[in-house]
N, C-alpha and C positions, 0 to 999 in steps of 0.2 A: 337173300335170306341166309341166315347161317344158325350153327351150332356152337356155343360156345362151352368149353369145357374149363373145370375147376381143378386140381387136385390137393388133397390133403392127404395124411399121414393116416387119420384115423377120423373117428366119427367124432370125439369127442373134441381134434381142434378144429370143426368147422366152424363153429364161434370165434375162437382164438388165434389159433394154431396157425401157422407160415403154411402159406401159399408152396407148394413145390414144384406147380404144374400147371399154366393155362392154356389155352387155345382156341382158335377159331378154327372152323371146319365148313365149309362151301352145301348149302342143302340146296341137291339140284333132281333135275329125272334119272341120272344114275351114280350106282355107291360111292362114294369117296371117303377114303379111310384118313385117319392125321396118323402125325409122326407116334410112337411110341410112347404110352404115360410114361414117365419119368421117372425113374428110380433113385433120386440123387442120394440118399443112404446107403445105399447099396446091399439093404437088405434083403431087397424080393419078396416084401410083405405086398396084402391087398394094398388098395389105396381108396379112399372115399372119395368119390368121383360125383361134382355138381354138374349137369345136364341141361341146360337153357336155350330151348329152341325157339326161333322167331317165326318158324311155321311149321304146321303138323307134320312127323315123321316118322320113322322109324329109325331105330337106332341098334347097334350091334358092337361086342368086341369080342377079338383074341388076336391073337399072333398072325393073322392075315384074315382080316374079317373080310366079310360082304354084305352089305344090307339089301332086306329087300322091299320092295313097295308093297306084295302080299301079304305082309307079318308074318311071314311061316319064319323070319330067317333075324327076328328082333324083337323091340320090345315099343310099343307105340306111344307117342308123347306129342303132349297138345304145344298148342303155340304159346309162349307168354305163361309157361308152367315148368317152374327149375324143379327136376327130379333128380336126387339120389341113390347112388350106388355101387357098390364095393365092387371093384375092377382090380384084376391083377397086374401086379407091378410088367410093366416093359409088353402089355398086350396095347395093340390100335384101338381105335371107337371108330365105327363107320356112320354112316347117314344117308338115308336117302329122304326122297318129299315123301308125300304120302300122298295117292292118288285119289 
């Protein structure tokens, strides 16, 4: 099972707007963080960040995240349910399953 992540610039070009940032991320029994969203502007804006998970999770970010399976340490997301949300430029996304 995995996590797959989108990045765009703003909320407005997720209809349109270039792709900046994708990725796949491993949902297992413990946290695994990806590479850093991308910056390639080099502004250090948010970024609007799509969330598509293929099994229930929990998910987290910043500059060395950790997700946890209790939900004290994320934000909980169904299977087969892409959610959105504004993530700071150059933090990880973690993931764990969700017990």
């Amino acid at each position: 099972m995995a996590l797959q992540f989108t990045v765009w610039g703003t909320a407005a070009e997720v209809a349109n707007g270039p792709v900046l940032n994708e990725g796949v991320i491993a949902i297992g029994g413990a946290s695994v963080a990806s590479a850093a969203v991308i910056d390639p502007t080099g502004d250090n804006r948010g970024r609007r960040v799509r969330l598509f998970a293929e099994a229930a999770c929990y998910v987290t970010w910043g500059e060395d995240p950790t997700a946890l399976n209790d939900g004290t340490g994320g934000r909980m997301l169904g299977a087969e349910n892409p959610e959105y949300f504004d993530v700071p430029a150059d933090f990880k996304i973690a993931v764990i399953q969700r017990t």
